[in-house]
C-alpha positions in Angstrom: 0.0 0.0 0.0 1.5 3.5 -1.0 2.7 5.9 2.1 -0.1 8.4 2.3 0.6 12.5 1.2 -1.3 14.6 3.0 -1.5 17.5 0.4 -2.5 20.7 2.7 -1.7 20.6 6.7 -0.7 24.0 8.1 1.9 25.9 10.6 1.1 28.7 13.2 3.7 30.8 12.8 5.8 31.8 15.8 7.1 34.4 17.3 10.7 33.3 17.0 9.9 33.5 12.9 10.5 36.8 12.8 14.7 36.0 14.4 14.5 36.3 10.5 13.8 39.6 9.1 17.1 41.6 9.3 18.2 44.4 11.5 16.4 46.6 8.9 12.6 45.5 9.2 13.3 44.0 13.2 11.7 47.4 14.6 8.7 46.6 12.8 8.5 42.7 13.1 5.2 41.0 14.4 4.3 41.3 17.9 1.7 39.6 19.8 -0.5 42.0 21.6 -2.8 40.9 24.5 -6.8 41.9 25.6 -9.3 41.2 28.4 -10.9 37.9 27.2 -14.5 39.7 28.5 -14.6 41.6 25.2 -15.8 41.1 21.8 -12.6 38.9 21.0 -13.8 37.1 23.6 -10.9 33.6 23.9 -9.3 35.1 20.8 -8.0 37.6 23.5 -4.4 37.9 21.6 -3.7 39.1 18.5 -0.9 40.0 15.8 0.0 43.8 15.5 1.5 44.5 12.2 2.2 48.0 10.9 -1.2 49.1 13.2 -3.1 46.6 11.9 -4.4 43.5 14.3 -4.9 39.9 12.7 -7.1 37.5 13.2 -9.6 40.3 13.0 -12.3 38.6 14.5 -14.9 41.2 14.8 -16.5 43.6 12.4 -16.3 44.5 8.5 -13.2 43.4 6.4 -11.9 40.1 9.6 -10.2 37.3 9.6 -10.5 34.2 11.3 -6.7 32.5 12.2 -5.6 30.0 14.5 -2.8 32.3 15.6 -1.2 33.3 17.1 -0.5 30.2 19.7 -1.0 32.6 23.0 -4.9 33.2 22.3 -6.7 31.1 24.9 -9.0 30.0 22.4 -5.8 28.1 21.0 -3.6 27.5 24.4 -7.4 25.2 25.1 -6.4 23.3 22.5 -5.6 19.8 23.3 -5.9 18.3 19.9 -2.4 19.0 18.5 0.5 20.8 20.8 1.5 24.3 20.5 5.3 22.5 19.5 3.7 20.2 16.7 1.5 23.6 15.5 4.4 25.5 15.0 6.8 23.1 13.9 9.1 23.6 16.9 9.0 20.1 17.9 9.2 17.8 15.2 8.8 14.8 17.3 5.5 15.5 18.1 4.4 16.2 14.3 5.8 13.5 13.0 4.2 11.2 16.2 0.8 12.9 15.0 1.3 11.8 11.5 2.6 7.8 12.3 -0.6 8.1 14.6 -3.1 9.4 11.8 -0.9 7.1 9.1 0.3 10.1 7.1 3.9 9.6 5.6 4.4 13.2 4.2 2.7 16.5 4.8 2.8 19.6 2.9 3.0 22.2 5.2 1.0 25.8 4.1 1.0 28.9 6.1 -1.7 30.5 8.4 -0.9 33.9 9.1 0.2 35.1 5.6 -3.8 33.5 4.4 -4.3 37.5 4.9 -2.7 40.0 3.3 -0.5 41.5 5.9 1.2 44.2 4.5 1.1 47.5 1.2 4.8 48.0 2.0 6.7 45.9 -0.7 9.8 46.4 1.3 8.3 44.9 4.4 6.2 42.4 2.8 9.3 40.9 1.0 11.0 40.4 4.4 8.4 39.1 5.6 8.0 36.7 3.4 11.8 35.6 3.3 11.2 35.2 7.0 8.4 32.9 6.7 10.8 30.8 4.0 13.8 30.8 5.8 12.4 29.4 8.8 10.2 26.5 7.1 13.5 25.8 5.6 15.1 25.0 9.0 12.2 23.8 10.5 11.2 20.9 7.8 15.0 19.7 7.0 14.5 18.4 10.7 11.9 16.3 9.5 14.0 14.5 6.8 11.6 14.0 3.4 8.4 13.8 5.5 7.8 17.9 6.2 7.6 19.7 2.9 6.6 23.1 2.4 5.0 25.5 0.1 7.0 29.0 -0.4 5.3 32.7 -0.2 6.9 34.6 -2.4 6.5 38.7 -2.0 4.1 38.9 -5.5 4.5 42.7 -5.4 8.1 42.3 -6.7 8.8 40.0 -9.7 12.2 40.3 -8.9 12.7 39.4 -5.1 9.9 36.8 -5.8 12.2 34.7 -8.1 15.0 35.0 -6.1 12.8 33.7 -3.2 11.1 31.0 -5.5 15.0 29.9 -6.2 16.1 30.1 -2.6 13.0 28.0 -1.4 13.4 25.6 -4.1 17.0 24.8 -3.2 15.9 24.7 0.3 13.4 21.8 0.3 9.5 23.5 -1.1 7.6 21.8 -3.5 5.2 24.6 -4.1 4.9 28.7 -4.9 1.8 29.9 -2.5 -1.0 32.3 -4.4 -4.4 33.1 -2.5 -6.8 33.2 -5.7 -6.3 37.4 -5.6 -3.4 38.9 -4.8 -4.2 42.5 -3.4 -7.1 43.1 -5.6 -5.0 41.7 -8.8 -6.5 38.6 -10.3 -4.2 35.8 -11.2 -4.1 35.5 -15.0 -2.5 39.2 -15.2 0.4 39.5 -17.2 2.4 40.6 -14.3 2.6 37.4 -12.6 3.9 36.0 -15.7 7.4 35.6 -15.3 6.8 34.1 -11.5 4.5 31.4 -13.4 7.6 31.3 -16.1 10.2 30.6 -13.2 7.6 28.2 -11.3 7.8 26.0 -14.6 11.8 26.7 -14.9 12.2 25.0 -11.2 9.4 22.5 -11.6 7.2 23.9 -8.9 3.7 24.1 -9.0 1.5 27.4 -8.3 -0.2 26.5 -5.5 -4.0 28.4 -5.1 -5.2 28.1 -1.9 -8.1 29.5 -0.3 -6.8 32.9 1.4 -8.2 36.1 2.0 -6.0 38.2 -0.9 -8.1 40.8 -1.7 -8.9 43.3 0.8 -11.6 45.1 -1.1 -13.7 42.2 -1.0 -13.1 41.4 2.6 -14.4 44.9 3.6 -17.7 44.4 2.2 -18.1 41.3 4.9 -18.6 41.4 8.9 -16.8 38.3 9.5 -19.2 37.2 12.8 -22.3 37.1 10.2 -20.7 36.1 7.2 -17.7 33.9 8.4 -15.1 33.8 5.5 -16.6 32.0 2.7 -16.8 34.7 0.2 -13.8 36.5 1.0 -11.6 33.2 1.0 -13.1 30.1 -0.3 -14.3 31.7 -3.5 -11.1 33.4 -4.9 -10.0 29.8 -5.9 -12.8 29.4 -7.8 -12.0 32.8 -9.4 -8.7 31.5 -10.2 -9.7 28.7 -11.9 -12.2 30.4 -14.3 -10.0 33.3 -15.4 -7.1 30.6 -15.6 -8.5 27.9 -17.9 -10.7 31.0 -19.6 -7.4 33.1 -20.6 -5.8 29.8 -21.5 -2.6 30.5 -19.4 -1.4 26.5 -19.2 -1.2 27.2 -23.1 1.5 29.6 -22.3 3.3 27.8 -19.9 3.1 24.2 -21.0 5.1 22.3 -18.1 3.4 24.2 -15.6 1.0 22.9 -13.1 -1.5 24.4 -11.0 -3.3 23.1 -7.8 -6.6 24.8 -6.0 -6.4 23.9 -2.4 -8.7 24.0 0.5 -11.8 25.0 -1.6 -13.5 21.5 -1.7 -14.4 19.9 -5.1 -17.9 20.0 -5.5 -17.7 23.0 -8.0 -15.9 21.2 -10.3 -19.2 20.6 -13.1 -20.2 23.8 -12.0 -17.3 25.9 -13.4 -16.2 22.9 -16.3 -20.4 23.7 -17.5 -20.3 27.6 -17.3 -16.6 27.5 -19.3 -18.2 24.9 -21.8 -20.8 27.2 -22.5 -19.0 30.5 -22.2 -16.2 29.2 -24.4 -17.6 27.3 -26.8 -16.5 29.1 -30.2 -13.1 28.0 -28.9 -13.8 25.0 -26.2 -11.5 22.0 -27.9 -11.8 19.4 -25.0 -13.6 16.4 -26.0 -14.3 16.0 -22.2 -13.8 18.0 -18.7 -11.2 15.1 -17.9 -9.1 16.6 -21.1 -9.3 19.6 -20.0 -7.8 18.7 -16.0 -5.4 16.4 -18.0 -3.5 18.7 -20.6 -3.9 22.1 -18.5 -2.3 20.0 -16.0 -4.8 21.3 -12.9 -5.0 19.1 -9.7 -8.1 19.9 -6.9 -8.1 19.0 -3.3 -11.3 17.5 -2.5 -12.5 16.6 1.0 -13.3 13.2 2.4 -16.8 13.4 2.3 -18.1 15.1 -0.8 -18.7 12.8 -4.1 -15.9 11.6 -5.3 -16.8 9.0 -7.6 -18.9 12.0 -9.9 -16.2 14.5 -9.5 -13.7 11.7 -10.8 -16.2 11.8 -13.8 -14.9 15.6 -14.5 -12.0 16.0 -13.2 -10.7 12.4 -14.2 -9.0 9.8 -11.3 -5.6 11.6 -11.6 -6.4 15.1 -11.0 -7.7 14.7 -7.5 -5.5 15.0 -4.3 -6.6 15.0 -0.6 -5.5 17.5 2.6 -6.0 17.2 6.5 -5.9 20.5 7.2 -3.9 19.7 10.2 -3.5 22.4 12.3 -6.4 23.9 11.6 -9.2 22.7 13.9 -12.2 24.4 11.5 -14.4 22.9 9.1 -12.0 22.2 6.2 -10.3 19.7 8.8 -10.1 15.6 8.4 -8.7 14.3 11.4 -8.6 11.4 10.6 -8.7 11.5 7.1 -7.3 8.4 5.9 -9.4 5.6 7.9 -12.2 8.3 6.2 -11.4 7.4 2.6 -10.3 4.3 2.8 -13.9 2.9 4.8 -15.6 4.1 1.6 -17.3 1.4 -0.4 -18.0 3.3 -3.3 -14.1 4.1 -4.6 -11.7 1.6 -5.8 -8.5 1.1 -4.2 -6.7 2.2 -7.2 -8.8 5.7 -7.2 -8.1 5.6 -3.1 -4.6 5.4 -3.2 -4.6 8.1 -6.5 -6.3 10.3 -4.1 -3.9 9.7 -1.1 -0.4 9.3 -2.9 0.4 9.5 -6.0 -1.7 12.6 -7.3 -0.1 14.5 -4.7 3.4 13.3 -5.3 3.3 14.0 -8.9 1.4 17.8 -8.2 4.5 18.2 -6.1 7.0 16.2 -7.8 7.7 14.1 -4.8 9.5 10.7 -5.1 7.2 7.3 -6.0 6.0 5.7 -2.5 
């Protein structure tokens, strides 16, 4: 039986993280800031202040909900996962929680950086390089079972490639975009020569559900509207404006991954392009389509599988945990959950939970 990749789990990022931004941007770096927990933040009583800005933002128009930072006693209560394993301070204990859950490999994604934390360019590349530098210490300890996605600063085509090289050199399997990036769709020319370099170092763009667009996360009060519009639906924006502008076509190696945004849309979106593009729709079938544009989808344990295989084909489909997150993307136990169902084959079930992932991320065979 192949060893199992779980394709998105996630890291609270520390406080010691930010050891990495120079002497420069320290003055500025991430602090956690603390309030009564008889407020309206209620056990989400600390917070992140960055350039005057607080995050999670759990309250009011334009918030954010985050499971960090670690000193919030709505996440020291936590007995689920330790503060060690969350941050990816203590390896032991991650890798212990993944023998336990029969995981051989996670992909590790960020939390904090889901939000958009920063206009500075400046700041938000060091930020960013502090993020990478540290996932690059912290999953080395984990031999070839921690791998990690890198964030590069997208405001700067430049000091994005040189982080894209530096990560790649330095163990990630994946380039991190959130669907928007400050109000800029995906498919814009400008990203271009990131998706260009992506292809050059064989490393997938990695689209996963984030809240990247801060105009459209003002027009929500995240306590009655939680974050479904303002995060899960910018992957499904991606995906239409990237198969509708054809940009695989430009970048044929290329290979692009929507994570964290379920599945289920799938014949939604295939349907609406079929229609909207037919002059110039030249798939015989949706499974083409995943196939040559070379697009992989995380689905989640319980939704249909066996009709979304019929669009998005048995070798486009890969699986995530969300481990770390205890919200309602999470599968704790995710692989006794696929592998009870009756109605998938155990060639589609071990698709799903190895090799799909491994060749999204171009990790070794099992």
């Amino acid at each position: 039986m192949p060893s199992v990749v779980d394709a998105d789990t996630h890291i609270a990022e520390p406080e010691n993280m930010w050891d990495f931004l120079g002497k420069e941007w320290y003055p500025r770096r991430p602090v956690i800031v603390s309030v009564p927990d008889d407020t309206l933040y209620r056990d989400q009583n600390a917070v992140w202040l960055i350039d005057g800005n607080i995050f999670p933002k759990v309250a009011g128009m334009g918030g954010s909900l985050l499971i960090t930072p670690s000193a919030a006693k709505k996440q020291t209560a936590r007995r689920d996962i330790s503060v060690g394993s969350r941050e990816m301070a203590d390896t032991r204990a991650r890798l212990a929680d993944m023998d336990r859950l029969n995981i051989h490999t996670q992909v590790v994604y960020p939390t904090l950086f889901l939000v958009q934390l920063t206009e500075d360019p400046g700041f938000e590349a060091a930020l960013c390089r502090a993020y990478n530098r540290y996932m690059g210490e912290a999953c080395v300890r984990g031999g070839d079972r921690l791998r990690w996605v890198a964030i590069p600063p997208l405001r700067s085509v430049e000091q994005s490639i040189d982080e894209m090289r530096w990560s790649k050199e330095h163990g990630a399997v994946g380039v991190f975009f959130r669907g928007m990036e400050n109000d800029i769709n995906i498919d814009e020319p400008r990203f271009f020569p990131i998706y260009g370099e992506a292809e050059r170092l064989d490393l997938p763009i990695c689209i996963h559900q984030a809240m990247g667009s801060p105009t459209i996360m003002r027009l929500f009060d995240i306590q009655q509207h939680s974050t479904f519009s303002q995060s899960r639906l910018l992957p499904l924006i991606a995906f239409r404006n990237i198969v509708a502008n054809k940009i695989p076509e430009r970048f044929p190696r290329l290979k692009f991954g929507f994570i964290e945004a379920c599945a289920g849309w799938i014949p939604f979106l295939v349907h609406h392009l079929r229609r909207s593009l037919r002059g110039s729709w030249r798939f015989s079938s949706s499974v083409d389509l995943f196939r040559e544009y070379r697009l992989f989808v995380a689905c989640e344990a319980d939704e249909d599988i066996p009709y979304l295989v019929r669009f998005a084909g048995e070798d486009n489909l890969l699986i995530g945990s969300d481990y770390g997150h205890p919200d309602a993307s999470e599968e704790p136990e995710l692989v006794a959950m696929i592998r009870r169902r009756d109605d998938l084959s155990q060639e589609v079930t071990n698709k799903i939970l190895s090799a799909n992932a491994r060749e999204f991320y171009g990790l070794p065979a099992s």
